[in-house]
C-alpha positions as CSV (number, residue, x, y, z in Angstrom):
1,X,21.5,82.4,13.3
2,X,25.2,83.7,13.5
3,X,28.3,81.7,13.6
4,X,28.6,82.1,17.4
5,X,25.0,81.6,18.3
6,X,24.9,78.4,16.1
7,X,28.2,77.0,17.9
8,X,27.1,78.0,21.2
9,X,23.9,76.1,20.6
10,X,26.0,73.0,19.1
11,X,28.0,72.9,22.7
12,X,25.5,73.4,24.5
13,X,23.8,69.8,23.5
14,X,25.3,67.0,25.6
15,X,27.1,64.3,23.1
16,X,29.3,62.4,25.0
17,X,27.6,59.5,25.8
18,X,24.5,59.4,23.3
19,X,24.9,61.4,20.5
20,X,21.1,61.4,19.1
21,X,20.2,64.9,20.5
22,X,23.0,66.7,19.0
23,X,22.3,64.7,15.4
24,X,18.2,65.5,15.7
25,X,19.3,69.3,15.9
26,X,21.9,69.3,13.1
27,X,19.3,67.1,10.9
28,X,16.5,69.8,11.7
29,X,18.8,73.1,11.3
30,X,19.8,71.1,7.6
31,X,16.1,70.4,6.8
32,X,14.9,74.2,7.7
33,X,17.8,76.0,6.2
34,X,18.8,74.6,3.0
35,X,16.9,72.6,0.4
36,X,19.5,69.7,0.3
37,X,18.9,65.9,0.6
38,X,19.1,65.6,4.4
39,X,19.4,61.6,5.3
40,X,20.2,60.5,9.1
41,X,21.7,56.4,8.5
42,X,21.6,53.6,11.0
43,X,24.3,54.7,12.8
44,X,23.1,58.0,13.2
45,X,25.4,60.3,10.9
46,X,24.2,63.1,9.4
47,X,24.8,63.5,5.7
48,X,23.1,66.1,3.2
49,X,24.0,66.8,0.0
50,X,23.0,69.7,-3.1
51,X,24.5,70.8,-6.6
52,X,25.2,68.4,-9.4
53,X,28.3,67.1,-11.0
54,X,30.8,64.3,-12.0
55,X,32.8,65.1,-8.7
56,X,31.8,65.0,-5.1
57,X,33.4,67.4,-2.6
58,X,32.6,67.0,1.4
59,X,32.5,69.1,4.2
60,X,33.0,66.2,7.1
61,X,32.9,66.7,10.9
62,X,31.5,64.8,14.0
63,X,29.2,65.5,16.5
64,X,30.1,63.6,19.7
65,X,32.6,64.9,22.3
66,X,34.8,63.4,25.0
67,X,33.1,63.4,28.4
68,X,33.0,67.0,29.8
69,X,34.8,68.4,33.0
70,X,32.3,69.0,36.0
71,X,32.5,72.7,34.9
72,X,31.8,72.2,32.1
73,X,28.1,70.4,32.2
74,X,26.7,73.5,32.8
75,X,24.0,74.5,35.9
76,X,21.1,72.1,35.5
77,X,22.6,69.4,33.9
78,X,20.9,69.2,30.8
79,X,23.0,71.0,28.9
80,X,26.6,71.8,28.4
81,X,28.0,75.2,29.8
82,X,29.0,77.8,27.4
83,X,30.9,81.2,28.1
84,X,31.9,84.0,25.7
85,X,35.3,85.8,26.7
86,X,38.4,87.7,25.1
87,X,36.8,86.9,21.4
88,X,37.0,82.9,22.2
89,X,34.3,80.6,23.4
90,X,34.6,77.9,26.3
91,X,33.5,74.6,26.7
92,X,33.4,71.2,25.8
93,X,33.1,70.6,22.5
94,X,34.5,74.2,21.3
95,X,37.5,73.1,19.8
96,X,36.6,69.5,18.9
97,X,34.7,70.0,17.1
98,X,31.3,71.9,17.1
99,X,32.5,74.7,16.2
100,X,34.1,73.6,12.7
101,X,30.8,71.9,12.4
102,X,29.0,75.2,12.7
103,X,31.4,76.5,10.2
104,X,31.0,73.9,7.7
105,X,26.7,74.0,8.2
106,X,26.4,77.7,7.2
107,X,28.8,77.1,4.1
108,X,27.3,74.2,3.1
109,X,24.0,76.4,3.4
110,X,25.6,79.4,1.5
111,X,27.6,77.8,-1.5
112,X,27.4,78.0,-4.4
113,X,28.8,74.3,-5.2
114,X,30.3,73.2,-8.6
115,X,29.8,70.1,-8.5
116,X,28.1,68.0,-5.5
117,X,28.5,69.1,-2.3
118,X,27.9,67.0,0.8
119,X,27.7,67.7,4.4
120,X,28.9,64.7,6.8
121,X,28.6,64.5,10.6
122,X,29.8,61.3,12.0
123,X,29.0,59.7,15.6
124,X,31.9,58.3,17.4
125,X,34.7,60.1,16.1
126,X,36.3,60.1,19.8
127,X,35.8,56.3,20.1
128,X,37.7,54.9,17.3
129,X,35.5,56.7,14.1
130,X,32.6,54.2,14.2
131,X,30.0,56.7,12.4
132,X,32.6,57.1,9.6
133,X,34.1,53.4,9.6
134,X,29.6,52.7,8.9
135,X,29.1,55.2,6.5
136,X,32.6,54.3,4.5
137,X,32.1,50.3,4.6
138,X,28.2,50.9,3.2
139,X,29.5,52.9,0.3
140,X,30.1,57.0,1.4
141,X,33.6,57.9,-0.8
142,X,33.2,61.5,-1.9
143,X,35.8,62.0,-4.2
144,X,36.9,65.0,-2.1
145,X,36.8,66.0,1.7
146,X,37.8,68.7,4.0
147,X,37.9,67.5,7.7
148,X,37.4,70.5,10.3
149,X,39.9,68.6,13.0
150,X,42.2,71.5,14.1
151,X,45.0,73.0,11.7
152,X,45.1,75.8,13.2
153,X,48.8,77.8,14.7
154,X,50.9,74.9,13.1
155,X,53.1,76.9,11.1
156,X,53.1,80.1,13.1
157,X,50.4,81.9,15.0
158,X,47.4,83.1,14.2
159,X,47.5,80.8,10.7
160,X,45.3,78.6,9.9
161,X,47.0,75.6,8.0
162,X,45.8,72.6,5.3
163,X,47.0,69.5,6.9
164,X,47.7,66.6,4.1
165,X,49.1,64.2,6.2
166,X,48.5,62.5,9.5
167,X,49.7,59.4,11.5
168,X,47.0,56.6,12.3
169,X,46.9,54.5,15.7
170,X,47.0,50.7,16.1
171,X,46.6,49.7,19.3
172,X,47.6,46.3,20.9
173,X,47.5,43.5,23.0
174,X,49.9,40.9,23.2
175,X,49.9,38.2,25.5
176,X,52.8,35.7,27.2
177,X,51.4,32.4,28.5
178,X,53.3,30.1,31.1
179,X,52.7,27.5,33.2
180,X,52.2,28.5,37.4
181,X,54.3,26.6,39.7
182,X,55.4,27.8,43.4
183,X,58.0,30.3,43.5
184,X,60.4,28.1,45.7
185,X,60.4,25.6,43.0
186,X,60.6,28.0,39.8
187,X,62.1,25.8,37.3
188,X,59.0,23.6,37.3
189,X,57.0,26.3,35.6
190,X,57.6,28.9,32.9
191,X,57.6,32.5,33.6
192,X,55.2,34.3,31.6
193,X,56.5,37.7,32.7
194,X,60.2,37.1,31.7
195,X,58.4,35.4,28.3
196,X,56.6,39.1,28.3
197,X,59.4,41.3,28.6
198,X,61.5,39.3,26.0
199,X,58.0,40.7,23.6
200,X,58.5,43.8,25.2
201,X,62.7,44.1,24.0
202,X,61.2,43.3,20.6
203,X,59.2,45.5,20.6
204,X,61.7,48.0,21.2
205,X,64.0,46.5,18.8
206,X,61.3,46.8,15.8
207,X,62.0,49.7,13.1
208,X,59.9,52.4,13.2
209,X,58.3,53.8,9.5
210,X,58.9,57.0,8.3
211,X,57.2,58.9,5.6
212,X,58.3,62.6,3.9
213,X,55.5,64.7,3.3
214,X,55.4,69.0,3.1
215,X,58.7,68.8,3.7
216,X,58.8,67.2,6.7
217,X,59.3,63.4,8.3
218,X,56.3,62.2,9.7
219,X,57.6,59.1,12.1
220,X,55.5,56.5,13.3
221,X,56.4,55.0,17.1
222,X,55.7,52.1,19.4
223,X,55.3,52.6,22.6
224,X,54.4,50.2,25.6
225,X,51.9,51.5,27.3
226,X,50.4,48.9,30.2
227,X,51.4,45.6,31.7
228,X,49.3,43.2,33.9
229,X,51.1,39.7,35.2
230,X,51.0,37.5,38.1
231,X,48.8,36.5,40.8
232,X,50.7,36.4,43.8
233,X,53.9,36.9,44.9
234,X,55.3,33.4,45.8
235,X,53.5,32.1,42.2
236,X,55.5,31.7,38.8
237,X,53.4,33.8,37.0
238,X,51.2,32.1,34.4
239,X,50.2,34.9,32.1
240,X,51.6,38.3,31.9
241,X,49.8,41.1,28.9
242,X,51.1,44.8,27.6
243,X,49.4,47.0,25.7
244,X,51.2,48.7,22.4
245,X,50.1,52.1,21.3
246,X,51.4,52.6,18.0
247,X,51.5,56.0,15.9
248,X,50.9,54.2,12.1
249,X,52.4,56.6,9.3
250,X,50.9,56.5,5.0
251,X,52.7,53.6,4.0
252,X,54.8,51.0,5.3
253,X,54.0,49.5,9.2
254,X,56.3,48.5,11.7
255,X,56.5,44.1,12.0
256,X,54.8,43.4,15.3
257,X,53.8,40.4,13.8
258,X,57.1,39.2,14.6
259,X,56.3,39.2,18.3
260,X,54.4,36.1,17.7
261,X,57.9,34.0,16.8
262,X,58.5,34.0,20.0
263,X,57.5,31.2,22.1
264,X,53.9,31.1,23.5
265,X,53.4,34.7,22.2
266,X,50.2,36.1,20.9
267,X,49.4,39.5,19.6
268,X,46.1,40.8,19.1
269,X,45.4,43.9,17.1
270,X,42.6,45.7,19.4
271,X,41.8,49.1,17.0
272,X,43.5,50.1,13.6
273,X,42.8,53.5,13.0
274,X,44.2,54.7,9.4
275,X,46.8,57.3,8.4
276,X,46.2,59.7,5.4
277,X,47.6,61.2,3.2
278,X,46.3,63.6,0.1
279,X,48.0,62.2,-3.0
280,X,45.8,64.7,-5.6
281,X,48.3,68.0,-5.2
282,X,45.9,70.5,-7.3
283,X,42.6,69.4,-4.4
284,X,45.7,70.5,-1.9
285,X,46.7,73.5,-3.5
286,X,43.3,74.8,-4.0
287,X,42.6,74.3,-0.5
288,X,45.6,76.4,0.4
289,X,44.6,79.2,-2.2
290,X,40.9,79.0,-0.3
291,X,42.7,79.1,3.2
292,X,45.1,81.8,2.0
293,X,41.8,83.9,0.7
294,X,40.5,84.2,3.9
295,X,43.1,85.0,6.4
296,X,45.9,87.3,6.5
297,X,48.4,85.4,7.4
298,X,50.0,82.8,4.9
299,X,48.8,79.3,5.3
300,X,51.1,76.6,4.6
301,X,51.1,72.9,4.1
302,X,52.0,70.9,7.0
303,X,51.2,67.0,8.9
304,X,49.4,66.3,12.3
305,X,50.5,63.6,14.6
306,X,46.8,63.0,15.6
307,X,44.0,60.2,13.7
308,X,41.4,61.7,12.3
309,X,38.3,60.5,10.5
310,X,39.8,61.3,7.3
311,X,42.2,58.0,7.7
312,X,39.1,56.3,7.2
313,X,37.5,58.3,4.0
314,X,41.6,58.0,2.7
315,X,41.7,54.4,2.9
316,X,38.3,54.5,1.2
317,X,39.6,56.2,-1.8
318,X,38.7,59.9,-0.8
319,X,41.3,62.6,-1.3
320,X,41.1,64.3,2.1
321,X,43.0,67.5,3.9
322,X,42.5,68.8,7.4
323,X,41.4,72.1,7.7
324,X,40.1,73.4,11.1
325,X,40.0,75.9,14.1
326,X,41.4,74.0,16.4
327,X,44.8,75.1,18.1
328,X,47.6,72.3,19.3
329,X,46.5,71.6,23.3
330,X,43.2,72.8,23.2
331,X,40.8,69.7,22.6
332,X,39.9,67.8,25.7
333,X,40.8,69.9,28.3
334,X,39.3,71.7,31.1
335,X,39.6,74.7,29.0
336,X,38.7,73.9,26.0
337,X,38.1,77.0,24.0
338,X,38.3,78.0,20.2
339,X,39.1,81.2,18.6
340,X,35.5,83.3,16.7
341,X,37.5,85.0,14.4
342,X,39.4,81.6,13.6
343,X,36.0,80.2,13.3
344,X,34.6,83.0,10.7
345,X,37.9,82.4,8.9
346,X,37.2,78.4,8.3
347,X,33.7,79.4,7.3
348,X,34.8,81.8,4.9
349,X,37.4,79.0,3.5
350,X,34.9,76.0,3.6
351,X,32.4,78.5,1.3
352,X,35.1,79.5,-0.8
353,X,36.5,75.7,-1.6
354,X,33.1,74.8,-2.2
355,X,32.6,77.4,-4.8
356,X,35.8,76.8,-6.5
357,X,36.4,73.1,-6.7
358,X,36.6,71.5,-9.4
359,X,38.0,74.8,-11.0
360,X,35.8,73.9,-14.5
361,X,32.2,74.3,-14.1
């Protein structure tokens, strides 16, 4: 099976609500093509491993997708549409991230590893990394990873970069409580609104983290993002709530604690998804000499704004870079669509990284 008929086969699976089909064929193509020790967990990842050796390099993806466009789902509704045009495949699930799961299958398949290599396909990537939050908190912490998220046309076009650095998210709630009185007699309550937006000017007031990395500033942000108050409009409202969607940076975190100093403030913290960042600089640089081996142009080291599931191998002690076919506006939309030859290029650099790493055999 090629590159493109294993992707195409990948999309065509529907994984956007119930992943199970998409994991059965990735178990079975793992079983039937290499000899590796193929295990699906309780939360349905997908994780295989071969070769021997003090240190564990792994090839990590996911196999669920956001929900799919109406052109998208294909003819009879049982599977997901697929097209082939101007050397690029459409559809859901191209970009993000199928095809860098293809990619990483056949050079897991094809390597010749130096120490242990492992195959990982997590479940709920798009819904806050719950296969890789279960497989990390039950003991998965390859000393290495490559994540196929996209890397690709950072630095320039047709490149294909190592990403060793990304934000995380936190998103949340905070809440102003008051007490309701009628409007025509306001001072006998307490406006949770104006309690709400005095939150919402602290918010604003709070210092945003910073971190340098490839020679760039990665900046975190807060940003209010929904707000929900009141009953009627002649009623002092007795509860108002906003939403906070915060971009988290490797390090330091902005103090929305201090929202709660306020009076009759709470905050609740509603999903915490990791940054990372790749603190070993030889894994890096060998990643880069792997990426620059297989593509013309000359990859570089750069930072994504986006989470990926390697925040959560990172904060479990794994040394992780993003490496993947991916281009900046291309997952989740209508047109989602990934580049072949950018594809062949991440197989030939996942193959080559798991030959070569660690550089003493």
């Amino acid at each position: 099976m090629t590159l493109v008929d294993l992707t195409r086969t990948l999309v065509s699976i529907p994984s956007h609500e119930d992943e199970t089909e998409a994991g059965d064929f990735i178990e079975e193509w793992l079983r039937r093509e290499t000899e590796a020790d193929v295990r699906r967990d309780d939360a349905g990842n997908v994780i295989a491993r071969t070769g021997t050796g003090e240190e564990t390099l792994a090839l990590v993806g996911h196999h669920d997708v956001v929900e799919p466009a109406d052109s998208q789902r294909g003819t009879d509704g049982d599977e997901y549409a697929v097209e082939r045009r101007d050397g690029r495949l459409y559809g859901r699930g191209t970009a993000d991230m199928k095809g860098a799961l293809a990619a990483a299958m056949l050079a897991f398949r094809d390597a010749d590893p130096a120490g242990e290599l492992v195959f990982a396909s997590f479940v709920g990537e798009e819904v806050g990394g719950v296969g890789a939050r279960h497989a990390t908190e039950r003991g998965f912490e390859p000393d290495y990873a490559v994540v196929g998220e996209g890397s690709t046309n950072y630095s320039g076009p047709d490149v294909t970069d190592v990403a060793i650095a990304h934000k995380g998210r936190r998103g949340s709630t905070i809440v102003a409580r008051g007490t309701a009185a009628h409007a025509s007699e306001a001072g006998a309550g307490e406006n949770a609104i104006y309690r709400a937006t005095d939150a919402v000017d602290r918010v604003r007031d709070l210092k945003r983290p910073s971190v340098d990395v490839a020679g760039e500033t990665l900046e975190g942000s807060l940003t209010v993002t929904e707000i929900d108050g009141g009953t009627a409009m002649n009623v002092v409202p007795a509860r108002c709530e906003f939403t906070v969607d915060e971009r988290t940076v490797p390090g330091e975190r902005a103090a929305l604690e201090r929202v709660e100093a306020l009076d009759e403030i709470e905050w609740t913290v509603d999903q915490d998804w990791p940054p990372m960042q790749c603190a070993d600089d030889a894994f890096a640089d060998a990643v880069l000499e792997a990426a620059a081996g297989a593509q013309d142009e000359h990859p570089e080291a750069v930072t994504k704004p986006h989470a990926t599931d390697a925040g959560w191998l990172s904060q479990a002690g794994t040394e992780c870079v993003v490496y993947g076919p991916s281009e900046p506006g291309e997952a989740h939309t209508d047109d989602e669509s990934v580049s072949i030859a950018v594809l062949e290029r991440c197989r030939e650099t996942y193959r080559r990284i798991a030959d070569a790493w660690p550089r003493s055999r």
